[in-house]
Structure formats: C-alpha cells, structure tokens
NUMARKOL-798292 format. One line per field, with one value per residue (C-alpha): chain; x, z, y; residue in one letter. Coordinates in pm, 1 decimal. Example, Ala and Ser with C-alpha at 12.3 -4.5 7.8 and 13.67 -1.06 7.14 Angstrom:
chain c(A,A)
u c(1230.0,1367.0)
w c(780.0,714.0)
v c(-450.0,-106.0)
resn c(A,S)
***
This chain:
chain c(A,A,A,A,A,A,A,A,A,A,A,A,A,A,A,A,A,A,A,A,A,A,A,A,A,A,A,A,A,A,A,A,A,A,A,A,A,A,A,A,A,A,A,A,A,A,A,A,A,A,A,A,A,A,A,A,A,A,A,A,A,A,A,A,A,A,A,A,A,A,A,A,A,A,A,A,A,A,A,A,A,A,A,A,A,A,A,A,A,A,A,A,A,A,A,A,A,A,A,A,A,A,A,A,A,A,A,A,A,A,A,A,A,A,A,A,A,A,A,A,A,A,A,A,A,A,A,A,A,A,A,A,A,A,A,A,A,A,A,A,A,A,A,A,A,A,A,A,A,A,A,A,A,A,A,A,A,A,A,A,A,A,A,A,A,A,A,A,A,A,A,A,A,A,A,A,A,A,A,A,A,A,A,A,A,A,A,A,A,A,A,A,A,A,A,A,A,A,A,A,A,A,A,A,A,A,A,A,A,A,A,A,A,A,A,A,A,A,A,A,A,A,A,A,A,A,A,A,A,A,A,A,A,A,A,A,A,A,A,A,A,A,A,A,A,A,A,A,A,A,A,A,A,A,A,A,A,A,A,A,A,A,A,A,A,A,A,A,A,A,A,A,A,A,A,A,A,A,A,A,A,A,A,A,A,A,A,A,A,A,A,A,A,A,A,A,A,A,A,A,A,A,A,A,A,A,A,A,A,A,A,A,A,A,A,A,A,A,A,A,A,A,A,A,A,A,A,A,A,A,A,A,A,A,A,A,A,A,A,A,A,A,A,A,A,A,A,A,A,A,A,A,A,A,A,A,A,A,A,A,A,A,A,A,A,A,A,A,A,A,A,A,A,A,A,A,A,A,A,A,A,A,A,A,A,A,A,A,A,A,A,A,A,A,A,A,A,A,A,A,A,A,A,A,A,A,A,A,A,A,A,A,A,A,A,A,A,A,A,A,A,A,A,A,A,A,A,A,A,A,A)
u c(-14869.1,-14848.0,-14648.4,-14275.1,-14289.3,-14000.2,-14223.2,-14525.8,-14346.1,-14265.1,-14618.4,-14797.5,-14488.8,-14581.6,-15000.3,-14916.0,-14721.0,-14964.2,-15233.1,-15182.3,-15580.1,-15915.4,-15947.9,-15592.7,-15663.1,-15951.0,-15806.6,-15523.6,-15759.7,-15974.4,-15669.3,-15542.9,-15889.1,-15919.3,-15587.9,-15718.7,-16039.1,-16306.6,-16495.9,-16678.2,-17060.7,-17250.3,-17480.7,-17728.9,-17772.0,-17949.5,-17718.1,-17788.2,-17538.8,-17466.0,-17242.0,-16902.0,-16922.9,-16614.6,-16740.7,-16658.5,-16896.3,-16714.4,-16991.3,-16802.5,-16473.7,-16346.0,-16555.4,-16556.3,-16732.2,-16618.0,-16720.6,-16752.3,-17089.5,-17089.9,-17231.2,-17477.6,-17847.0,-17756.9,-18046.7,-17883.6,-17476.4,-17470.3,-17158.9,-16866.7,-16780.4,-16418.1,-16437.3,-16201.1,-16180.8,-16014.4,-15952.8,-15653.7,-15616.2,-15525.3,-15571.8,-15785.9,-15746.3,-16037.3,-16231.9,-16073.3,-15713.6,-15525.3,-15395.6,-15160.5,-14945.2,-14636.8,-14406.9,-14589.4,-14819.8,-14991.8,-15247.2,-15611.2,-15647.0,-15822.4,-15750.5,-15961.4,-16024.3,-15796.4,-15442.5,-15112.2,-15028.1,-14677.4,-14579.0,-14684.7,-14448.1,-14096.9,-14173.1,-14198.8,-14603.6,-14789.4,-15154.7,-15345.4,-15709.8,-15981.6,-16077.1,-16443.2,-16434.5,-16702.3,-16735.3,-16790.2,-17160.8,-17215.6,-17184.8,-16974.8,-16681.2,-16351.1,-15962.3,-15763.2,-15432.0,-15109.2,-14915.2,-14563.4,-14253.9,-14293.4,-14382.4,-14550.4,-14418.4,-14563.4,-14262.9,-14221.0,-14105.1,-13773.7,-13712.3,-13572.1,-13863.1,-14092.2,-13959.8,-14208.3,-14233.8,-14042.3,-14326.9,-14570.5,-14673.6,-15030.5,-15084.5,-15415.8,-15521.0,-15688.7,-15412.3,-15044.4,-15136.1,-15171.4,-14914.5,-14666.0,-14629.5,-14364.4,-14329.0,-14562.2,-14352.2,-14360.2,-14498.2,-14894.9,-15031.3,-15262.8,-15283.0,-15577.7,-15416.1,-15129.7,-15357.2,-15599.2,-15261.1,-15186.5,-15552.5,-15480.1,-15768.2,-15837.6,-15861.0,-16196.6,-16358.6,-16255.1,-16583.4,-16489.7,-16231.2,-16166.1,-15821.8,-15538.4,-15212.4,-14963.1,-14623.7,-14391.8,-14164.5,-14154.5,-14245.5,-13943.8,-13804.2,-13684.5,-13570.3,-13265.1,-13386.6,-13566.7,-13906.6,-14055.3,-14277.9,-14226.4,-14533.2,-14792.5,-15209.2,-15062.6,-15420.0,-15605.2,-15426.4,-15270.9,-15611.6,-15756.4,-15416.7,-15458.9,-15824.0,-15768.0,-15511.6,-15701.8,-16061.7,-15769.8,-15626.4,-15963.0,-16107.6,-16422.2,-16681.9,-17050.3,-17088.9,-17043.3,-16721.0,-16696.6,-16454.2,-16577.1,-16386.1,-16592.9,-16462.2,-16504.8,-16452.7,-16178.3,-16432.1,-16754.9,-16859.8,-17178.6,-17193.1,-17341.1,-17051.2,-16959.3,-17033.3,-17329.2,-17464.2,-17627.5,-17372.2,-17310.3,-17659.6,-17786.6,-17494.7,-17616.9,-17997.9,-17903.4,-17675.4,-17949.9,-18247.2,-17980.5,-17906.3,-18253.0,-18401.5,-18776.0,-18881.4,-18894.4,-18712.0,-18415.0,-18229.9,-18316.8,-18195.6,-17869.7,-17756.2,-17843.7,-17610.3,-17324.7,-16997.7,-16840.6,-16423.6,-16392.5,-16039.8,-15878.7,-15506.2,-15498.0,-15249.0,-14917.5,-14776.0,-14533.3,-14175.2,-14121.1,-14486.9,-14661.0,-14816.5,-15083.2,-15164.5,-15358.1,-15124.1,-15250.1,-15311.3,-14999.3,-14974.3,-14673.7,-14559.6,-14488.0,-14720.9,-15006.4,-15395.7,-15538.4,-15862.2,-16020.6,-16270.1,-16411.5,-16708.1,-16910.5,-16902.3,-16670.7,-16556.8,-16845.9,-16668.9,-16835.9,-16757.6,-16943.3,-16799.3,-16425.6,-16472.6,-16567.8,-16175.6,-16042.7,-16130.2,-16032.3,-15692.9,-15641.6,-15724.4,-15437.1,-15178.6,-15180.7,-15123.0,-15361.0,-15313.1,-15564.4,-15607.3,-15851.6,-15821.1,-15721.1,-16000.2,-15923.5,-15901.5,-16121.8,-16143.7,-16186.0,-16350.9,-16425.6,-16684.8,-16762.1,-17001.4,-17185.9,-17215.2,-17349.8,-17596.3,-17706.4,-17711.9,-17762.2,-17466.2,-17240.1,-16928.8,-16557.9,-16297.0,-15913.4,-15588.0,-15312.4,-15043.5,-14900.8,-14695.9,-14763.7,-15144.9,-15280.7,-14905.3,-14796.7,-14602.0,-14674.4,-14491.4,-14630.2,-14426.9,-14434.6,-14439.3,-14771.6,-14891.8,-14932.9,-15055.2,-15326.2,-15393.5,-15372.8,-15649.3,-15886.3,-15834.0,-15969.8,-16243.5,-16369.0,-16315.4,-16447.1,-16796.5)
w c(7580.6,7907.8,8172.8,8300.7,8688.5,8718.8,8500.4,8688.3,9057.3,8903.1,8781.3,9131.4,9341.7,9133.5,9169.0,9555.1,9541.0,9417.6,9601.4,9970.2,10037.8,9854.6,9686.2,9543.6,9460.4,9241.5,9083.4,8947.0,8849.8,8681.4,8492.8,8358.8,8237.3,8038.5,7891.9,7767.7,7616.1,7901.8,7973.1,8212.2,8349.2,8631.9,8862.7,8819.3,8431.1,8259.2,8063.5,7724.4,7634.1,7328.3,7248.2,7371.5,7520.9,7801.3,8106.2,8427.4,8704.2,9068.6,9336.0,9629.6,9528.2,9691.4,9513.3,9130.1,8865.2,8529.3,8239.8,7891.2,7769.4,7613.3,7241.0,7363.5,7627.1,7928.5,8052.3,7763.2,7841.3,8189.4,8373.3,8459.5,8800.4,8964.7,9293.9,9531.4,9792.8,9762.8,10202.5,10409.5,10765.5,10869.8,11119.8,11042.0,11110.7,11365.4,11265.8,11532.3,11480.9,11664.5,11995.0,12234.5,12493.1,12662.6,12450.3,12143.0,11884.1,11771.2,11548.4,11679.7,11513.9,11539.3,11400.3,11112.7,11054.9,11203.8,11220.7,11333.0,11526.8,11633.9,11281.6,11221.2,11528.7,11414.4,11085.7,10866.6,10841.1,10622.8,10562.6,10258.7,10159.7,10032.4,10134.1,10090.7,9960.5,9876.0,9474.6,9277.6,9219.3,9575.1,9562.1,9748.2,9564.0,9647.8,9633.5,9629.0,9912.3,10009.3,10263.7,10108.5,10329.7,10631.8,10900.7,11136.2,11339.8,11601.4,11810.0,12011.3,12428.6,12491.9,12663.3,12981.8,13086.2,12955.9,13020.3,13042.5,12654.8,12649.5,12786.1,12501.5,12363.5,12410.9,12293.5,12398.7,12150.9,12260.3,12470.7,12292.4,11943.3,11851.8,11619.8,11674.2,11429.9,11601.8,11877.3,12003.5,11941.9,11558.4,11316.5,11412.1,11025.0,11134.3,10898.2,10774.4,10614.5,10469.8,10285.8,10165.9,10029.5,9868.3,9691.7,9612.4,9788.5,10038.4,10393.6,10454.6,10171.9,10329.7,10467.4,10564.9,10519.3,10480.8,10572.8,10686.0,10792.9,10491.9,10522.6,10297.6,10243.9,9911.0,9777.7,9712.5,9606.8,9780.8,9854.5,9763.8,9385.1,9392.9,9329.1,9652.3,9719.2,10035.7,10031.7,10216.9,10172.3,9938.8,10063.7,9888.2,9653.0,9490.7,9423.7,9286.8,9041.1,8904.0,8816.8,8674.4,8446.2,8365.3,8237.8,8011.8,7877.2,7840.9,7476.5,7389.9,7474.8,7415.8,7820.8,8021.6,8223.4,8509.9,8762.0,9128.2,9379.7,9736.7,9991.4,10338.4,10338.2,10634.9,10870.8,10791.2,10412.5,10546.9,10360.2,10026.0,9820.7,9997.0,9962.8,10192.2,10014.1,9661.0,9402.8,9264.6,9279.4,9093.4,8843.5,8731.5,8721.0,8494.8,8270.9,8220.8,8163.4,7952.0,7691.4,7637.0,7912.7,7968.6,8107.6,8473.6,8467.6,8275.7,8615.9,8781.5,8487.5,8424.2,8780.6,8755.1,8439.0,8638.8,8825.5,9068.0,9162.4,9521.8,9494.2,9845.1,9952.9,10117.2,10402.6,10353.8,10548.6,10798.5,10760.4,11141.4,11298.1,11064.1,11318.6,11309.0,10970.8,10878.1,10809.9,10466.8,10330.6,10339.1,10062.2,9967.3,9807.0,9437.6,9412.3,9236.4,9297.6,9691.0,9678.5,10012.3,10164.6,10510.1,10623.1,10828.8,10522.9,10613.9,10239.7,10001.2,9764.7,9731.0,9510.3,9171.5,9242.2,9310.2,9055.4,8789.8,8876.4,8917.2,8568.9,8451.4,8624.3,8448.5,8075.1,8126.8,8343.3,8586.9,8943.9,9245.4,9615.1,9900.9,10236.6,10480.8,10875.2,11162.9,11300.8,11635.3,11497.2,11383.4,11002.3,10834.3,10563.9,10222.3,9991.1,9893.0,10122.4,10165.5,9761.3,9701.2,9978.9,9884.4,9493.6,9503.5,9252.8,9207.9,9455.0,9467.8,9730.8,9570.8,9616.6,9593.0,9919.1,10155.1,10434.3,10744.7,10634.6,10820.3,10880.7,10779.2,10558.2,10345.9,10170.8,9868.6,9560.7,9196.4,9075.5,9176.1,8978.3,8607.8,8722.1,8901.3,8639.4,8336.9,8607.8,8617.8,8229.9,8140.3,8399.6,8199.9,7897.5,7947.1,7920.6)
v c(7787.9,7593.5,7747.7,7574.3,7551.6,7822.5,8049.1,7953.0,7996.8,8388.1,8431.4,8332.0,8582.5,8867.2,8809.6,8815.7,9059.0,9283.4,9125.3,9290.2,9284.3,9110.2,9453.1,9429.5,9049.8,9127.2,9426.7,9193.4,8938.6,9213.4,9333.9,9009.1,8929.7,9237.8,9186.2,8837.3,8966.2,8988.6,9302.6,9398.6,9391.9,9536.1,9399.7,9748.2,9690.5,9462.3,9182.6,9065.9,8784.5,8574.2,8227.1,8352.9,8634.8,8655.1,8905.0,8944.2,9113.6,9262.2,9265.0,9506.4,9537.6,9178.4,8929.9,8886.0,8627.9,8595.0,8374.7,8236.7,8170.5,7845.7,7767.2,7554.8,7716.2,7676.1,7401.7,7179.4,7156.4,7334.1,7501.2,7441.8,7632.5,7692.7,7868.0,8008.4,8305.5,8614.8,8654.2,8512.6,8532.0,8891.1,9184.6,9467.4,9813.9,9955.7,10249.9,10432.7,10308.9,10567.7,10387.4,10561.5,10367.4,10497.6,10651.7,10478.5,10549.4,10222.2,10115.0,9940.2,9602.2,9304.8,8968.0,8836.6,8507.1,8213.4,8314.5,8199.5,8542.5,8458.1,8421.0,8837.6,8951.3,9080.5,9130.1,9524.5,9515.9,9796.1,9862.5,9802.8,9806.3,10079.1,10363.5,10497.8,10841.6,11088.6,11153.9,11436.7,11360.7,11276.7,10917.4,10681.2,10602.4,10342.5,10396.8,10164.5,10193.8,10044.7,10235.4,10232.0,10098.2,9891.9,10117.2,9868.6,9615.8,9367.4,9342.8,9024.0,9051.5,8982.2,8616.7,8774.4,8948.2,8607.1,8306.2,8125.3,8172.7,7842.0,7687.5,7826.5,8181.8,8275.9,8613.9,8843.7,8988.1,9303.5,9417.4,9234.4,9195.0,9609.3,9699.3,9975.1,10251.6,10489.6,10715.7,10935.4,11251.1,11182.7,11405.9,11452.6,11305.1,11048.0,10695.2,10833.9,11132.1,10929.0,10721.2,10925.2,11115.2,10783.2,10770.8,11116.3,11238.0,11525.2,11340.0,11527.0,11342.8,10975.0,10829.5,10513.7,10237.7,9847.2,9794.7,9527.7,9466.5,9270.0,9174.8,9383.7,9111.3,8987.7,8687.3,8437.4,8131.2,7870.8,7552.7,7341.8,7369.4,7675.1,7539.7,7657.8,7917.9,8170.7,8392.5,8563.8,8488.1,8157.4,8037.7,8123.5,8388.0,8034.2,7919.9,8231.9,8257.3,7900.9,7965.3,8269.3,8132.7,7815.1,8033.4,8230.4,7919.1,7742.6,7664.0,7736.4,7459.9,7393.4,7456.0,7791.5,7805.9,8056.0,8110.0,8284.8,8372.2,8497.1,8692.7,8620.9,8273.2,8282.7,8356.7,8201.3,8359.0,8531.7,8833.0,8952.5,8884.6,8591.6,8237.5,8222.4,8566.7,8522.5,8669.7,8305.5,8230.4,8545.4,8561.4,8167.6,8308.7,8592.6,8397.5,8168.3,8477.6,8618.3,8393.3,8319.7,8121.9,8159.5,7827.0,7800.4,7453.7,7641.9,7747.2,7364.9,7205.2,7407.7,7357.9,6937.2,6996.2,7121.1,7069.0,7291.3,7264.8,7422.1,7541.4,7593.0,7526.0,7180.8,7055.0,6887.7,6664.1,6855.7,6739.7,6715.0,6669.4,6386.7,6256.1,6529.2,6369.2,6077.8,5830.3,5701.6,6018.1,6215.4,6500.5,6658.9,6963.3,6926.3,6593.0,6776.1,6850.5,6716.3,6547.6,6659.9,6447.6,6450.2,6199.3,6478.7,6721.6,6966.7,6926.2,6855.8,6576.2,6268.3,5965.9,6100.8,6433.0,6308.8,6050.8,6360.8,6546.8,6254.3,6157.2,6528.6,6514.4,6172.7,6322.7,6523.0,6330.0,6539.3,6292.7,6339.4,6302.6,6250.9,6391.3,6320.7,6489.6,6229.0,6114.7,6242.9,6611.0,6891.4,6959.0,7284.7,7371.9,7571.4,7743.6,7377.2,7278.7,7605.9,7657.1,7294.3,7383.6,7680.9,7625.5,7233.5,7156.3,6881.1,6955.1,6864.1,7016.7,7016.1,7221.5,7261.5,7124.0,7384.0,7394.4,7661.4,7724.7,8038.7,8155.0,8551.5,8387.6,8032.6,7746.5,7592.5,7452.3,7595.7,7234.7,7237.9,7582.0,7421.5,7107.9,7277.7,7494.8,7200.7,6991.6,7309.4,7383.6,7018.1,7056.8,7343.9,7199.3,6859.9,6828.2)
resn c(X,X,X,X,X,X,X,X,X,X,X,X,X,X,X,X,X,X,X,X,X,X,X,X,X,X,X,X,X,X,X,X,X,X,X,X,X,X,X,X,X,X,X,X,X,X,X,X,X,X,X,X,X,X,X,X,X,X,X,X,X,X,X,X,X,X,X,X,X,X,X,X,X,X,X,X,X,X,X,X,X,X,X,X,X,X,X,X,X,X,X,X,X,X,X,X,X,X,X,X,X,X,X,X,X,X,X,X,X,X,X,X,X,X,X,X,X,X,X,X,X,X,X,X,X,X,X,X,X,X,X,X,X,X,X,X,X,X,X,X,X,X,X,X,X,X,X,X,X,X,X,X,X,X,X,X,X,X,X,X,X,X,X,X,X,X,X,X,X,X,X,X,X,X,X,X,X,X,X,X,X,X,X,X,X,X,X,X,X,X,X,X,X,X,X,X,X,X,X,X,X,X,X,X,X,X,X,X,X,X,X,X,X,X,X,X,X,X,X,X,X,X,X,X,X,X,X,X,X,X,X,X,X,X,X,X,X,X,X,X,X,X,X,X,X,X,X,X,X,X,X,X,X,X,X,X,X,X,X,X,X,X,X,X,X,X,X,X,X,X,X,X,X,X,X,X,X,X,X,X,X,X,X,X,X,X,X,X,X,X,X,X,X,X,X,X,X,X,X,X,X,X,X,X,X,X,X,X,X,X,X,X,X,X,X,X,X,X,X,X,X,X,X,X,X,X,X,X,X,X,X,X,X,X,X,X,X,X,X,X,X,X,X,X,X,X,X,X,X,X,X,X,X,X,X,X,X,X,X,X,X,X,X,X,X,X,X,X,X,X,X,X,X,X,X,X,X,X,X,X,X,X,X,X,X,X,X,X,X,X,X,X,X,X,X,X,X,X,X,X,X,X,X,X,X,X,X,X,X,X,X,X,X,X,X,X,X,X,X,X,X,X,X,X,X,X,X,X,X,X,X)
***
C-alpha cells in the first residue's frame, strides 16, 4: 500500500530520528529489511544465490547493499541500482577528546565534511557512533552508542563582545568550534566511560571509537500545512529512506534490483566501503559468480545491461536569495524528483540516462523538476559520477528538493517522500 504524504512525513522523522550516525542509519535500514523478508550475508563466506533470494550484506558497519535476485542470469536482464550515502556533514569526536579550557571541560572535534557551522552553535548536541570493543574470543567487536540527553553545546559569543558579527561570522575551527560539555569541577567520568556504560561494556575493553556530534532535537513538522520536514542529516538520510522503502515495495522482476548506500560520500568517498572503494563493485561480481555466471563476458555484459539512480538531496530554490539559482531551473519543495545535470560532470546524467527516469517517473505520474548550477558558481556533486567511473554503468543524478543543505538542521517537504519512492519503485520494476 502506497504511503499518504502525512504518513510518509512520520515515517522519514522517525528513520532520522533513530539515525544519529551512518552506524545508526544502517542499523535501521538493516532492521526494516529483515522485517520485510531479507536476511543477511557476509562478505567472509561464500554466497550461493537463487531467483529471489532478498539479502542484504553490511561492509563496516556504515555502508550496506541489499538485493533481490532477479528470475532472469544476470548477463541477460541486468540490474537495476539505487544508490545513496549513509554520511551528512558533522563534527567528529578526536581520539583524545578530553579538552580543558578555563573553567570548562570540552570535547576535541573536528568538522567532517562541508558544514554550515553556525547553524550547530546554540543548540543541545550529544554524541553518537560505535565504539570498538574487545570480544570474548579476542576479536574486535562494535557497539553501537548514543549519549542520552543533550549535554553538549557549541555556545555562540555574545554580540557585545563581537560586533563585528554583523559584518559576517567566520568561525576557526580548531580553536571556536570545540564543544562544551560542563565545568571542569564536574564529576571526573570521562565520555569514554559514559559510553562504554551505554554499550554496556567495561571501559577497559573500549579500543577505539567512530563518533559524532547530532542534534537532540527532534524531527518535526512544519509549515503552514504541516507538510514540511524540520530535520537533521535530511541529506542524505531522505535518500537512503526512499530507497529503502522503494526495494520493499518493489515486485519481483526478471532483473536484479539492489539498493546501496556508501558512506563517506560528504567528503570525497575514498574509503573501502565508500563509493570510490570496491563494495559495489565486488557485491555485482559475486552476484553474477553466484547465480551461475562462468563466462568472463558475464560481469561486462550485466553492467552494459544496467541502470544506476544516484539518489542525493538536490537544491531548492531559496525563498529570499533566488538569485543564487539558475533562473530556468528553479525546484521547489513538494514539486517531486530533481533531475541534476551539470555540463563538466559533477553529476553523471546524460540524455539516455535522464531520458531512462524520466520515462520511469512518467509511467507513474510522478512530475519532475530540473536543476542545473549558475554558471558562474561551483557545483557539487554525488556517488554518481564516481560509480559510473569506476563500474562503467549507465548514470542518473535525482533527489529530492531541500532547503538549508549542509545545515544542523534541514527542510525538505513530505510531499516529496512517496513520489520519490513511487519514481524509484518503477525504476526497479521497469525493465
């Protein structure tokens, strides 16, 4: 049953809600899978797979694949690919997090990937990641932690000892952007000890940690109707929630559909698990050596069969600074799927690519809006380009509008949740 936009807006609060780090993101992706009939695999076993099977496979706790193998080989139908990332622009904790200043005890951060940091100041921050803890066989094992409350706070300087803060805010952020966590005459348990007591762990056996600051606030609605999202990591937690829910609703085809969603993207995707690294790449090779392919051509041929949807929240026009937009290409919240484009490849559509969504989006009335950068501006970019690079597959960029991209906290509409998902469902459907 396809999802109202009211029940759609509550669906995407709750998955960030419980989404406070990659880890966290992939855990609830993990869990909703299983509860719709996927199990999982690992990468250290071998895989034998038949017509379909629905697995998933979690390569370092923030990246995860999952898929339904198609009726038809591979070589002769092909895939059907939605990606995402499972990252947003953050701060992470320092291995040794325990700054002292003054009266204050603070926590070492730095900032990952390309925030907005003013938006983080003033607001009840905690700390959420994994922590790498020693098993009892003498492996390395992972807990997952959230640090309950809002004990952290960025706290902004007061305009009478700044004003030249009307002229601008520029924040260093090796000596203004370190979080406070209390005074320095507070009880001596170090962050360390407080979440390993969270994992439930002794903090002797904590060997490590990935860890970063998440606003406690709680997703909301808003807007004069309601429809609007207020929410932290909306990019690309909005993304990685659509495609998730689109693989679930998906029938059955002759091709394979899979869903992956890389971490790292936000600053650069050059990692194992991210889009640069392989896990895409060796998950396709095994699928196709799994389900019987012997012929060295299989791999080739299955990829020259294939689409790919790079899923990544695209830019709306800003209500009271459109001139930073291109003027003919002006999305808005609520108007449905972006087609990104950009002539020096920063997004990897093209016009038998965009034609291909276009066509899907069409199947199933859903509308679609365009955005290209201004000419006389820099363009980001996604998993797109780097995927179709490294795999040499057929590549569109989409997503869904947003307002305040890279902010602490993000503005996207709930209109925009089932049509994203009904445009991804019929891209995995359609062969």
């Amino acid at each position: 049953m396809s999802l109202t936009a009211e029940q759609a807006g509550t669906d995407l609060r709750a998955f960030v809600d419980v989404s406070p780090s990659p880890f966290h993101a992939v855990a609830e992706m993990v869990r909703r899978l299983s509860d719709g009939g996927f199990s999982e695999l690992t990468e250290r076993d071998r895989w034998t797979l038949a017509p379909g099977d629905a697995r998933y496979v979690v390569r370092d706790g923030g990246s995860v694949i999952a898929f339904r193998v198609g009726s038809a080989p591979l070589p002769d139908a092909g895939l059907r690919i939605v990606g995402t990332h499972t990252d947003s622009p953050t701060f992470k904790v320092r291995p040794r997090y325990d700054v002292r200043r003054g009266a204050y005890r603070l926590v070492g951060v730095e900032p990952y990937g390309g925030l907005l940091a003013h938006t983080w100041l003033d607001r009840e921050l905690t700390v959420a990641g994994r922590l790498a803890v020693r098993g009892p066989d003498g492996e390395v094992d992972t807990r997952l932690v959230r640090l309950p409350g809002g004990p952290i706070r960025l706290p902004s300087l007061a305009i009478h000892l700044d004003r030249a803060v009307r002229e601008g805010l520029k924040l260093d952020p090796q000596t203004q952007l370190v979080p406070v966590w209390g005074p320095d005459s507070a009880a001596d348990a170090s962050l360390l000890a407080l979440l390993a007591e969270v994992a439930g762990v002794p903090e002797v056996e904590v060997l490590g940690h990935d860890l970063v600051l998440a606003d406690t606030q709680p997703c909301a609605a808003t807007g004069i109707d309601g429809s609007w999202v207020a929410a932290p990591r909306l990019d690309n937690l909005g993304s990685c929630h659509s495609a998730t829910l689109a693989l679930l609703a998906a029938a059955p085809a002759a091709h394979t559909q899979l869903v992956v969603a890389n971490d790292h993207e936000e600053v650069g995707s050059g990692s194992m698990e991210g889009a640069r690294g392989s896990f895409l790449e060796d998950v396709v090779g095994r699928l196709v050596a799994a389900t019987g392919g012997t012929d060295p051509q299989d791999l080739p041929v299955t990829i020259a069969r294939s689409h790919l949807v790079s899923a990544d929240m695209a830019h709306a026009q800003h209500p009271t600074q459109g001139e930073r937009h291109e003027p003919s290409h002006a999305p808005v919240l609520g108007g449905g799927p972006v087609l990104k484009l950009n002539a020096n490849q920063s997004y990897a559509t093209d016009a038998r690519s965009g034609g291909w969504f276009a066509a899907r989006c069409a199947d199933v009335d859903v509308p679609l809006q365009h955005f290209v950068t201004r000419a006389d501006l820099p363009c980001g970019s996604t998993i797109g380009p780097l995927t179709a690079m490294r795999l040499g597959i057929s590549t569109v960029d989409v997503g869904a509008p947003l307002l305040g991209m890279h902010s602490c906290r993000e503005l996207g509409s709930a209109v925009d949740v089932p049509l994203m998902v009904r445009a991804m469902t019929s891209c995995f459907e359609t062969g």
